[in-house]
Each structure stands twice: as structure tokens, then as C-alpha cells.
LOROKOL-699540 format. One record per atom (N, C-alpha, C): residue number from 1; residue in one letter; atom name; x, y negated, z. Coordinates in nm, 4 decimals. Atoms other than C-alpha are relative to their C-alpha. Layout:
N
> n,res,atom,X,Y,Z
> NUM,A,CA,X,Y,Z
...
***
This chain:
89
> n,res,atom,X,Y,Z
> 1,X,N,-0.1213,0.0793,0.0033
> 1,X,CA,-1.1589,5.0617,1.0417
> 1,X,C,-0.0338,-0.1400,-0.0516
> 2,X,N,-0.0084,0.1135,0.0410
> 2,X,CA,-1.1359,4.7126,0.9922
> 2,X,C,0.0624,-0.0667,-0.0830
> 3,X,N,-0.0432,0.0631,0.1140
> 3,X,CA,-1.1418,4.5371,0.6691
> 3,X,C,0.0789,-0.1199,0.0334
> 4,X,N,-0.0248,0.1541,-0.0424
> 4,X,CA,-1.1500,4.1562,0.7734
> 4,X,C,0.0100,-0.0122,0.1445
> 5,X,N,-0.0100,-0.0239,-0.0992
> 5,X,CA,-1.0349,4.1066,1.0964
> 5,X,C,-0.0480,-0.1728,0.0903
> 6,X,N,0.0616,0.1219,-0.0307
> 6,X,CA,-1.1314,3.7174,1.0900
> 6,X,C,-0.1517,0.0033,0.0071
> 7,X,N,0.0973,-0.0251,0.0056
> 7,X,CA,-1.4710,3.8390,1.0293
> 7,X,C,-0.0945,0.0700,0.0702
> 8,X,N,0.0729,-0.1207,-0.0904
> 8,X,CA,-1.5197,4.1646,1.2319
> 8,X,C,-0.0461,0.0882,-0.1158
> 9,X,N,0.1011,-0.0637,0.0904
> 9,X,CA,-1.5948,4.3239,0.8790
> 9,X,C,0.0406,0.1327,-0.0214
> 10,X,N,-0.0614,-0.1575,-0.0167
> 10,X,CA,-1.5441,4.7312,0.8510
> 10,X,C,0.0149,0.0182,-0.1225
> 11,X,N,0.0543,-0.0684,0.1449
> 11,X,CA,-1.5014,4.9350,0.5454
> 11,X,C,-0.1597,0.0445,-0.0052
> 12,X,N,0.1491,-0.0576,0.0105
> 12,X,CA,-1.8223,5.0665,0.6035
> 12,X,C,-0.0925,-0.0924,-0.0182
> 13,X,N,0.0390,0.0993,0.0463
> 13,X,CA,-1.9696,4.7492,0.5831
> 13,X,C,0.0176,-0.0679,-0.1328
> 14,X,N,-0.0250,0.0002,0.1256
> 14,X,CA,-1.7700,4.6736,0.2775
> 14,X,C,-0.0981,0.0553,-0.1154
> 15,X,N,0.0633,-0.0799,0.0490
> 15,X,CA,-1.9027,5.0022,0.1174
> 15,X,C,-0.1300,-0.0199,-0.0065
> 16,X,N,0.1347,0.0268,0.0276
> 16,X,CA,-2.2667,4.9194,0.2163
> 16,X,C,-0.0527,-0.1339,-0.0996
> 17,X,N,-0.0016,0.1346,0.1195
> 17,X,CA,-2.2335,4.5889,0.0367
> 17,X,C,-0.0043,0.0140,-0.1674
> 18,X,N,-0.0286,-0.0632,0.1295
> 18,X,CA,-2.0973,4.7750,-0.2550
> 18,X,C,-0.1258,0.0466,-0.0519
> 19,X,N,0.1308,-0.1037,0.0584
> 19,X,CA,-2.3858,5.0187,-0.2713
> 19,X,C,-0.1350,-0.1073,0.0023
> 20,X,N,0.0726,0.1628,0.0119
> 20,X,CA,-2.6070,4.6679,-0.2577
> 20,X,C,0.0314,-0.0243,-0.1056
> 21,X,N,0.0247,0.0408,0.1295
> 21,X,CA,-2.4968,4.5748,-0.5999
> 21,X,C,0.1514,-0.0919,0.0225
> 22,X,N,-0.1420,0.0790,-0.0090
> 22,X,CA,-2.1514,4.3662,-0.4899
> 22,X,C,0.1053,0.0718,-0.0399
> 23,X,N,-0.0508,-0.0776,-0.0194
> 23,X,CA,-1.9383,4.4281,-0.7000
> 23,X,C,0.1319,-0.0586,-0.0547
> 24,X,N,-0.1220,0.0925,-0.0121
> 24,X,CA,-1.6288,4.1934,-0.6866
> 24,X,C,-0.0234,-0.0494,0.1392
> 25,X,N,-0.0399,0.0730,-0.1215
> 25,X,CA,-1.4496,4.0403,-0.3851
> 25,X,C,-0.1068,-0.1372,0.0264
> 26,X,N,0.1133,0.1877,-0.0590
> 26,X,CA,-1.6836,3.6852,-0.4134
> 26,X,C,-0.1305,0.0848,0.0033
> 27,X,N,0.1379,-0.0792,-0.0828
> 27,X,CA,-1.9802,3.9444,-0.3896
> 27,X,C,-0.0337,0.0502,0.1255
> 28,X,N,0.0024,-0.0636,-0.0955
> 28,X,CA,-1.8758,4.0790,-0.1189
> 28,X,C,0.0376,-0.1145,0.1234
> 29,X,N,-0.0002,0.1011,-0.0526
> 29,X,CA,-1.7599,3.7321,0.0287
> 29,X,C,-0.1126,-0.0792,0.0058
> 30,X,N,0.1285,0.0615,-0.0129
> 30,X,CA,-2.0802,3.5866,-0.0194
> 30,X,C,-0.0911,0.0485,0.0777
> 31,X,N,0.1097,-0.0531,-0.0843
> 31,X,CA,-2.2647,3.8757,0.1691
> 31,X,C,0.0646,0.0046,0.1298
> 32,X,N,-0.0537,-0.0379,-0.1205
> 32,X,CA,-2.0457,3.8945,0.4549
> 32,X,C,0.1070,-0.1134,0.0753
> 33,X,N,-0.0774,0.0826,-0.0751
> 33,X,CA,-1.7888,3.6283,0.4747
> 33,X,C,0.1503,0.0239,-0.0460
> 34,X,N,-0.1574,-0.1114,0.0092
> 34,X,CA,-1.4916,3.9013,0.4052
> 34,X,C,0.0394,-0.0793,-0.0693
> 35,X,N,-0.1060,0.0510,0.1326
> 35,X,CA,-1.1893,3.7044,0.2316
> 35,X,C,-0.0133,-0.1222,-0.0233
> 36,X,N,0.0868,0.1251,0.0455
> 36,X,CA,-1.3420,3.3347,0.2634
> 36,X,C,0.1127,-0.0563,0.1336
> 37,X,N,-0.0833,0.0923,-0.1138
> 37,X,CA,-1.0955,3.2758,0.6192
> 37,X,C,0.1620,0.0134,-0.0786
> 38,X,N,-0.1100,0.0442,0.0340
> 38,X,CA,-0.7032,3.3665,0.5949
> 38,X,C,0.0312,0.1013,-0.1336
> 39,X,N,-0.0337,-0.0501,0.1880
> 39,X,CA,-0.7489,3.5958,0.2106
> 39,X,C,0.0851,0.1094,0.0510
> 40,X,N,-0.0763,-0.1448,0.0161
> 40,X,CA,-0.5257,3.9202,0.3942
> 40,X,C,-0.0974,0.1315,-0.0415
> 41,X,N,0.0605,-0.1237,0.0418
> 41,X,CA,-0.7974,4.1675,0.3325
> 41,X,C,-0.0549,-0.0041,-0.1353
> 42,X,N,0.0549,-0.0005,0.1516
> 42,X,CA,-0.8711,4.0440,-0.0270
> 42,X,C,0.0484,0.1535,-0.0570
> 43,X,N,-0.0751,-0.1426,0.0344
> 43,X,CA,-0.6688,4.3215,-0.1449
> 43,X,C,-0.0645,0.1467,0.0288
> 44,X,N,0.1111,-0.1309,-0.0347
> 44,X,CA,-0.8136,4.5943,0.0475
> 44,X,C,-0.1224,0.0066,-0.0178
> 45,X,N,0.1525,0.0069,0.0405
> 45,X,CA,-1.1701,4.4653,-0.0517
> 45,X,C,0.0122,0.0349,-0.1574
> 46,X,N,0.0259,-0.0412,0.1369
> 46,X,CA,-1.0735,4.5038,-0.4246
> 46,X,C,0.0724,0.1193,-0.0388
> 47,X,N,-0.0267,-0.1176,-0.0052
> 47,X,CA,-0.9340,4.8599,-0.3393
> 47,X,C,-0.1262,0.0798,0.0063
> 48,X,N,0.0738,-0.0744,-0.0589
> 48,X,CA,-1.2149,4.9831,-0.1481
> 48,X,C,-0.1577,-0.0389,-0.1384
> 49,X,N,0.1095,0.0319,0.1645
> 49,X,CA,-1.4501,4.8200,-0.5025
> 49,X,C,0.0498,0.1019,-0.0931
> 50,X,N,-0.0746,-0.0397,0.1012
> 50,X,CA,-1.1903,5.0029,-0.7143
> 50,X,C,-0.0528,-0.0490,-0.1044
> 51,X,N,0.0510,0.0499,0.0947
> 51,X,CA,-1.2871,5.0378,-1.0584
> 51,X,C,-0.1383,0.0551,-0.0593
> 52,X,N,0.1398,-0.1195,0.0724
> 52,X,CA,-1.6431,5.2551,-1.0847
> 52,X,C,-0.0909,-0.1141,-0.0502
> 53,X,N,0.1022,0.0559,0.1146
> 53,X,CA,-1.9596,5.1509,-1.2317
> 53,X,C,-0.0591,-0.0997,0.1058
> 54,X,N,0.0630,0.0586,-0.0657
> 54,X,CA,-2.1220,4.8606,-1.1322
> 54,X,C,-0.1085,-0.0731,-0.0770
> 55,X,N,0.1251,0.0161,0.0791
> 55,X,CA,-2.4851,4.7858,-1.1816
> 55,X,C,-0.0107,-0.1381,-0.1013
> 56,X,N,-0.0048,0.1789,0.0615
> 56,X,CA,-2.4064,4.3754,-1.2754
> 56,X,C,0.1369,-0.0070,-0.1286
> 57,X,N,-0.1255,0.0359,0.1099
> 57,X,CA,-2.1102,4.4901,-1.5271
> 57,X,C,-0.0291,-0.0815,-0.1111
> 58,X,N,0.0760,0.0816,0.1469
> 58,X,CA,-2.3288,4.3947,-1.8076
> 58,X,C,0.0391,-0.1184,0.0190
> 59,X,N,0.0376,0.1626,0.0310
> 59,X,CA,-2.4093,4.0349,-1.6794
> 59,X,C,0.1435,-0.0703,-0.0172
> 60,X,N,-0.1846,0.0395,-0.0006
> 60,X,CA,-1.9999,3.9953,-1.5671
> 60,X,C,0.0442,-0.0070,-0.1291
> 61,X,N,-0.0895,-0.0315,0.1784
> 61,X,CA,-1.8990,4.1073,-1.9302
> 61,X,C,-0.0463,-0.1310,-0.0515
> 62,X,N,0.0471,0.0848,0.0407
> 62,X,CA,-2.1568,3.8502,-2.0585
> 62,X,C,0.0241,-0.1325,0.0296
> 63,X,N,-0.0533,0.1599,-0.0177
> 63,X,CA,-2.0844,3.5439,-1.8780
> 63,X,C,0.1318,-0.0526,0.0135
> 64,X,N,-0.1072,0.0719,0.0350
> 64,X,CA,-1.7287,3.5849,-1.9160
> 64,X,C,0.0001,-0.0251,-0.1585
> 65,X,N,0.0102,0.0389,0.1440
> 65,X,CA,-1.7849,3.6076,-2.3032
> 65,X,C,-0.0481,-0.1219,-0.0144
> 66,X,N,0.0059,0.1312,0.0030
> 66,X,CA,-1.9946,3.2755,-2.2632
> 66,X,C,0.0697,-0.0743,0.0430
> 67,X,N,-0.1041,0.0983,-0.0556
> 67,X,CA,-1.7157,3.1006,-2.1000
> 67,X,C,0.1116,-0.0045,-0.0853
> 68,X,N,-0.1380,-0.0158,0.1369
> 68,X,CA,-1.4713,3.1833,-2.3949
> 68,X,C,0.0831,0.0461,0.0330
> 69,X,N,-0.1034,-0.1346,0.0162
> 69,X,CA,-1.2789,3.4210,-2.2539
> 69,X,C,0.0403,0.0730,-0.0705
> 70,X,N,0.0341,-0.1185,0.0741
> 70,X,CA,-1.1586,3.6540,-2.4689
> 70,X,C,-0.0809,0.1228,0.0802
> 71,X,N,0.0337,-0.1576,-0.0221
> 71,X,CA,-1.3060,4.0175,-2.4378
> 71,X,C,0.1291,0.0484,0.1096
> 72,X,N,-0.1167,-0.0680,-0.0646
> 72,X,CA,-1.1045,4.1881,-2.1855
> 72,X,C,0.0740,-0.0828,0.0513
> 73,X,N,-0.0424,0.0640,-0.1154
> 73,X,CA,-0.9515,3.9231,-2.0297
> 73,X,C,0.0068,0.0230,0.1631
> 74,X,N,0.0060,-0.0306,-0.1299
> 74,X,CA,-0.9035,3.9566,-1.6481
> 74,X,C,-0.1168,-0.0856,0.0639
> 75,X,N,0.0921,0.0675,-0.0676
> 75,X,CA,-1.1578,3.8118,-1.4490
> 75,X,C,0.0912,-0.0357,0.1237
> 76,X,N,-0.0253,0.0167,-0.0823
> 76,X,CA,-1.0524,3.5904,-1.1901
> 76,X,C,-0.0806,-0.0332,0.1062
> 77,X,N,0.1335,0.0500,-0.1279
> 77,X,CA,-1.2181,3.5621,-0.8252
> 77,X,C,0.0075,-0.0767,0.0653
> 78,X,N,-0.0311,0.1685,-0.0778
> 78,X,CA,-1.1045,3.1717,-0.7503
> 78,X,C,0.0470,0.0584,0.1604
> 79,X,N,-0.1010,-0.0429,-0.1124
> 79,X,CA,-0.8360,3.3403,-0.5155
> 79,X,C,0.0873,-0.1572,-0.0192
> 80,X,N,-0.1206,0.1597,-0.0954
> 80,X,CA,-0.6672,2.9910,-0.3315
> 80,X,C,0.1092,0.0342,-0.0425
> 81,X,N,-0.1492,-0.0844,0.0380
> 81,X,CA,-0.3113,3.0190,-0.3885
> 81,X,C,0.0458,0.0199,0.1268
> 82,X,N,0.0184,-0.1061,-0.0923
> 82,X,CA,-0.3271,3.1508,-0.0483
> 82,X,C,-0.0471,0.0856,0.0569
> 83,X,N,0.0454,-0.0917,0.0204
> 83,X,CA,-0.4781,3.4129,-0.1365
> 83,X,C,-0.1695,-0.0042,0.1022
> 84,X,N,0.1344,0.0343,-0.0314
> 84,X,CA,-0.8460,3.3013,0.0015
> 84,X,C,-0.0894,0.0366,-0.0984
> 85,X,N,0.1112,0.0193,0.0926
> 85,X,CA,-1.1225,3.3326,-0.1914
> 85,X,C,-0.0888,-0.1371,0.0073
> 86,X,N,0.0344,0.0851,0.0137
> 86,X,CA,-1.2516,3.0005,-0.2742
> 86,X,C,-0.1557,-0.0002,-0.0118
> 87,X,N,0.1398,-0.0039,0.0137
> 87,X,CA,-1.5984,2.8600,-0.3217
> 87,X,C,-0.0192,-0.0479,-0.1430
> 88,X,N,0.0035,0.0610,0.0829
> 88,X,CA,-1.4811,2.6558,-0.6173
> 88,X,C,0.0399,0.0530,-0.1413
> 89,X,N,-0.0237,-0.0321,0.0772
> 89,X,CA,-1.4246,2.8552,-0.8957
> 89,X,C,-0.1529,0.1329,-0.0340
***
């Protein structure tokens, strides 16, 4: 089934990305494209991520702590405010 439809990108493609080490929407936009044209399958890309383990949690945790985030803060993935995924954030 088709994730991104601007893209041609599948879940299964998604998923293989995933199991690659991507493990947020701009990971998965960077390897593929997914979520970078009109942002409708963002959503279903950070479904099909849910919330399991991912090998880069560490570094994520870490470089939002260097940015002064608090702890636990949300991470944002420089979603456009039409729902794109940006390059600039």
C-alpha cells in the first residue's frame, strides 16, 4: 500500500527504512523523499515508526538536551505549517 503517493513510497519501503536505523519522519524523508512534497502521509509515516526502540534514541535524547530543551520535551520534525516536512529546521 502506498505511503507517499507524491513519491511512489510503500509501507514496505517505509518499514525497510525503519529497520535501516530511521527513526523519525526527517529520517525517513531524507532516505526516500516521503513527506518533503504535499506533508499528507506525514502522519502515516509517524504511525507506521510508532513508538519502539530505536537504535539513534540515545543521540536524539542527547542533542535535544544540548539544545536546551527540557528533558522530555516533544521533539519537533520542522513540519511547514502545511504540514511538509521542511529542510530548515
Amino acid at each position: 500500500m502506498y505511503v507517499c503517493s507524491c513519491f511512489g513510497i510503500t509501507e514496505d519501503q517505509v518499514k525497510q527504512h525503519a529497520d535501516g536505523g530511521a527513526c523519525t519522519p526527517r529520517q525517513i524523508a531524507s532516505a526516500c523523499k516521503a513527506g518533503t512534497d504535499c506533508g499528507g502521509c506525514v502522519r502515516r509515516i509517524q504511525a507506521l515508526l510508532g513508538r519502539g526502540d530505536c537504535p539513534r534514541r540515545e543521540l536524539l535524547e542527547g542533542r535535544t538536551a544540548s539544545t536546551g530543551a527540557p528533558a522530555g520535551a516533544p521533539v519537533t520534525f520542522g513540519a511547514a505549517p502545511d504540514g511538509r516536512l521542511s529542510d530548515a529546521a
